[in-house]
C-alpha positions in Angstrom: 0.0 0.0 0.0 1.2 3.4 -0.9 1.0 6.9 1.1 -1.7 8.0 -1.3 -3.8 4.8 -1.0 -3.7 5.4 2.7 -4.2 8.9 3.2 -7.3 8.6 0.8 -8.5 5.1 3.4 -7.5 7.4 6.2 -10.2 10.5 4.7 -12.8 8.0 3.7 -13.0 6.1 6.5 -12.8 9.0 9.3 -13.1 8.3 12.4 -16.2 10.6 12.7 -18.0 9.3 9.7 -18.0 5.9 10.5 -20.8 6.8 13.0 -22.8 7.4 9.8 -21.8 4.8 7.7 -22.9 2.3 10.9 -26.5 3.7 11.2 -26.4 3.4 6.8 -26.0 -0.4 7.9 -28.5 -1.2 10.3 -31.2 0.8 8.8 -30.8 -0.8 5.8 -29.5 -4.6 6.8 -31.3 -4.9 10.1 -34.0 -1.7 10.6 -36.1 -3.7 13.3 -32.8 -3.8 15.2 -32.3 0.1 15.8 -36.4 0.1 15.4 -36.6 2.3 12.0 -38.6 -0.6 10.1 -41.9 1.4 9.9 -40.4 3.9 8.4 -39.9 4.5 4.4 -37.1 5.0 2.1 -37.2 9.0 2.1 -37.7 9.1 6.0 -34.5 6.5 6.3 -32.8 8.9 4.5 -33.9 11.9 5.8 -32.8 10.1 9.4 -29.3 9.2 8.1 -28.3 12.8 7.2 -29.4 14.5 10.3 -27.3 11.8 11.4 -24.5 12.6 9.5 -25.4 16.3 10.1 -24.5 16.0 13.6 -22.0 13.3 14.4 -19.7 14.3 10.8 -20.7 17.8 9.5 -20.9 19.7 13.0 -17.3 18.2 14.7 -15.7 18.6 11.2 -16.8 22.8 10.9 -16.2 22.9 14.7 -12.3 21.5 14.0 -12.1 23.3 11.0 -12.6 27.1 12.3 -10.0 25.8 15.2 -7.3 25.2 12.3 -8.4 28.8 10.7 -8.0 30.3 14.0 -4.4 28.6 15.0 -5.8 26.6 17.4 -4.4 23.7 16.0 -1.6 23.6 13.2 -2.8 20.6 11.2 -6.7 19.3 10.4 -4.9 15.7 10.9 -4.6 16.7 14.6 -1.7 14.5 15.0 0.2 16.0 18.0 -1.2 14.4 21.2 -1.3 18.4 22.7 -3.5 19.1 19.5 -5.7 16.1 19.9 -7.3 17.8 23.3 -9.6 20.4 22.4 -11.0 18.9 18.8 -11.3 15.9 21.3 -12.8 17.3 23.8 -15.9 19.7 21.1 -16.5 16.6 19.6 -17.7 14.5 22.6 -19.8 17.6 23.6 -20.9 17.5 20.1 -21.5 13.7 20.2 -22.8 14.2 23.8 -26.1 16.8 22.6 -26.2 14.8 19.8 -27.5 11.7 22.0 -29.6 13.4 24.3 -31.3 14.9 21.0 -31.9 12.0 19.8 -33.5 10.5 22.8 -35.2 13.6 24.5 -35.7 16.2 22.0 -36.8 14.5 19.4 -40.0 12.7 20.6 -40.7 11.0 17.9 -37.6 9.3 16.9 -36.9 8.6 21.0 -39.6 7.1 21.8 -40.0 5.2 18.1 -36.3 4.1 17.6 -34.1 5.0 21.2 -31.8 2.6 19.8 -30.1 5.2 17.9 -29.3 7.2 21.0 -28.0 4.4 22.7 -25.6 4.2 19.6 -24.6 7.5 20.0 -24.0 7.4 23.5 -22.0 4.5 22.6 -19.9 6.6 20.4 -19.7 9.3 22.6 -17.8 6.6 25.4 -15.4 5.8 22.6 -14.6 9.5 21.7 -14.0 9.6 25.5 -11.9 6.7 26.0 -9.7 7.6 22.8 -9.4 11.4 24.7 -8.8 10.0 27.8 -5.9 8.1 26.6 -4.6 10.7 24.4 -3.6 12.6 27.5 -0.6 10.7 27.9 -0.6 7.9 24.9 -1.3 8.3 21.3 -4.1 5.6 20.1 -5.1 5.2 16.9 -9.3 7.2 16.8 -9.6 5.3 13.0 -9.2 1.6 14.7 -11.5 2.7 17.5 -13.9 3.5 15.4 -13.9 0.7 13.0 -13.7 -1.3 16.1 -16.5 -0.2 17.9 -18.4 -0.4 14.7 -17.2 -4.3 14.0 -18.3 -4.8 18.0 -21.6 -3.7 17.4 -22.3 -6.0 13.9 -20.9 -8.5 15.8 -23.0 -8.6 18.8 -26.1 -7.8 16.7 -24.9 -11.1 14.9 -24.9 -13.3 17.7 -27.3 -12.1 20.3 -30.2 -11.4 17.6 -29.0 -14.5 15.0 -29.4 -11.3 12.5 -28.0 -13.3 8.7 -28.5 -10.1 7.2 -25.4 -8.5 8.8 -22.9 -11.0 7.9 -21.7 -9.6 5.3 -21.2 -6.4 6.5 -19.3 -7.8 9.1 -17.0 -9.5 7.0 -16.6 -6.4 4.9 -16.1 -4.3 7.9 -13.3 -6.7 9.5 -11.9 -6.8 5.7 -11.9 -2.5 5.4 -10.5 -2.6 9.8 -7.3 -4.4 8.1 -6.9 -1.8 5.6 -7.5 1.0 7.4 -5.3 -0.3 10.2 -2.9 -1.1 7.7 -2.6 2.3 5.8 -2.5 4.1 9.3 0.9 2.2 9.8 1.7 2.7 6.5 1.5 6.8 7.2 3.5 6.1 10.6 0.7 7.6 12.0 0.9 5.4 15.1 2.4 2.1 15.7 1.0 -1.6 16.1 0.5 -1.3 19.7 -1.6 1.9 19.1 -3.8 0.1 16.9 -4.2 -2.7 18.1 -5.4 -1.0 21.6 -7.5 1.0 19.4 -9.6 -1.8 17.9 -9.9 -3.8 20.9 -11.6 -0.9 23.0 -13.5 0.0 20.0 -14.9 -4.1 19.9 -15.5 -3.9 23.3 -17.4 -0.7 23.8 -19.1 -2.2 21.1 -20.6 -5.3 22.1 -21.1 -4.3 25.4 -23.1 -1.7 24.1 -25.7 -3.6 22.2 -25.7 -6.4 25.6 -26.1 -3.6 27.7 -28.5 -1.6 26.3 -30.0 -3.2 23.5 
């Protein structure tokens, strides 16, 4: 794999947009699971981009107008002292975003509160990557793919859903590249990733056992 293959896998596959291409899953693979199957094509999609709205579009501008204002030097946020405040918006982001979600939006809280609990999800692994970001630099692309694999995976076996076996597969295949093209970049090393991906499975499937 060259640099550019990677730093195009590394942009596709942000850490931040995998929230959306997660919900793009289940409401298509396995709506009865996350409790959108009374809704219609137009609604599902109407759904997935305030989705996408708030967990990608909001963080992104938020991270952006820090780089325009020298808050941070780089939109790749590699430094671990640069890492803190985007960090730290987009769990508050991620944060209103889930209790939008639930409480705010009545409709969609009481109809589907599965998709808050997926948020909140995401919102502990923005947290746990921050957390240890303060003194160690773990990879936020393998916790995300990770905690996106944990939740397929748990949907898989406590709910026997067929449907998302595939994507599972698919997901586990893309966590290798994208694993593979962050070491390529030297953006972190094996341990990093590794770390990454296991907290991001875990937060995962304890979510859907949890809460679910």
């Amino acid at each position: 794999m060259n640099n550019r293959i990677a730093t195009i896998l590394s942009v596709v596959f942000h850490p931040l947009i995998i929230t959306t291409y997660l919900f793009a899953i289940l409401f298509l693979l396995a709506p009865d699971l996350v409790g959108v199957s009374a809704l219609e094509l137009p609604a599902l999609g109407s759904l997935l981009l305030l989705l996408f709205l708030n967990t990608f579009v909001a963080p992104s501008v938020v991270i952006y107008y820090m780089y325009r204002l020298g808050v941070i030097r780089s939109l790749h946020v590699d430094s671990l002292q640069e890492r803190r405040l985007p960090y730290l918006a987009s769990i508050i982001i991620y944060a209103a975003a889930t209790y939008l979600f639930r409480w705010q939006l009545r409709p969609i809280g009481e109809l589907a509160p599965q998709i808050a609990t997926l948020l909140g999800s995401a919102t502990v692994t923005l947290l746990t990557v921050a957390s240890v970001s303060l003194f160690w630099k773990i990879s936020a692309h393998a916790t995300g793919i990770g905690g996106a694999a944990g939740v397929l995976i748990a949907l898989l076996v406590r709910y026997d859903e067929q449907e998302l076996l595939t994507a599972l597969m698919g997901t586990i295949l893309l966590a290798g590249f994208l694993v593979s093209a962050r070491l390529q970049l030297h953006a972190h090393t094996l341990a990093q990733v590794f770390t990454g991906f296991v907290a991001g499975v875990a937060i995962g499937i304890l979510t859907v056992y949890q809460f679910f």
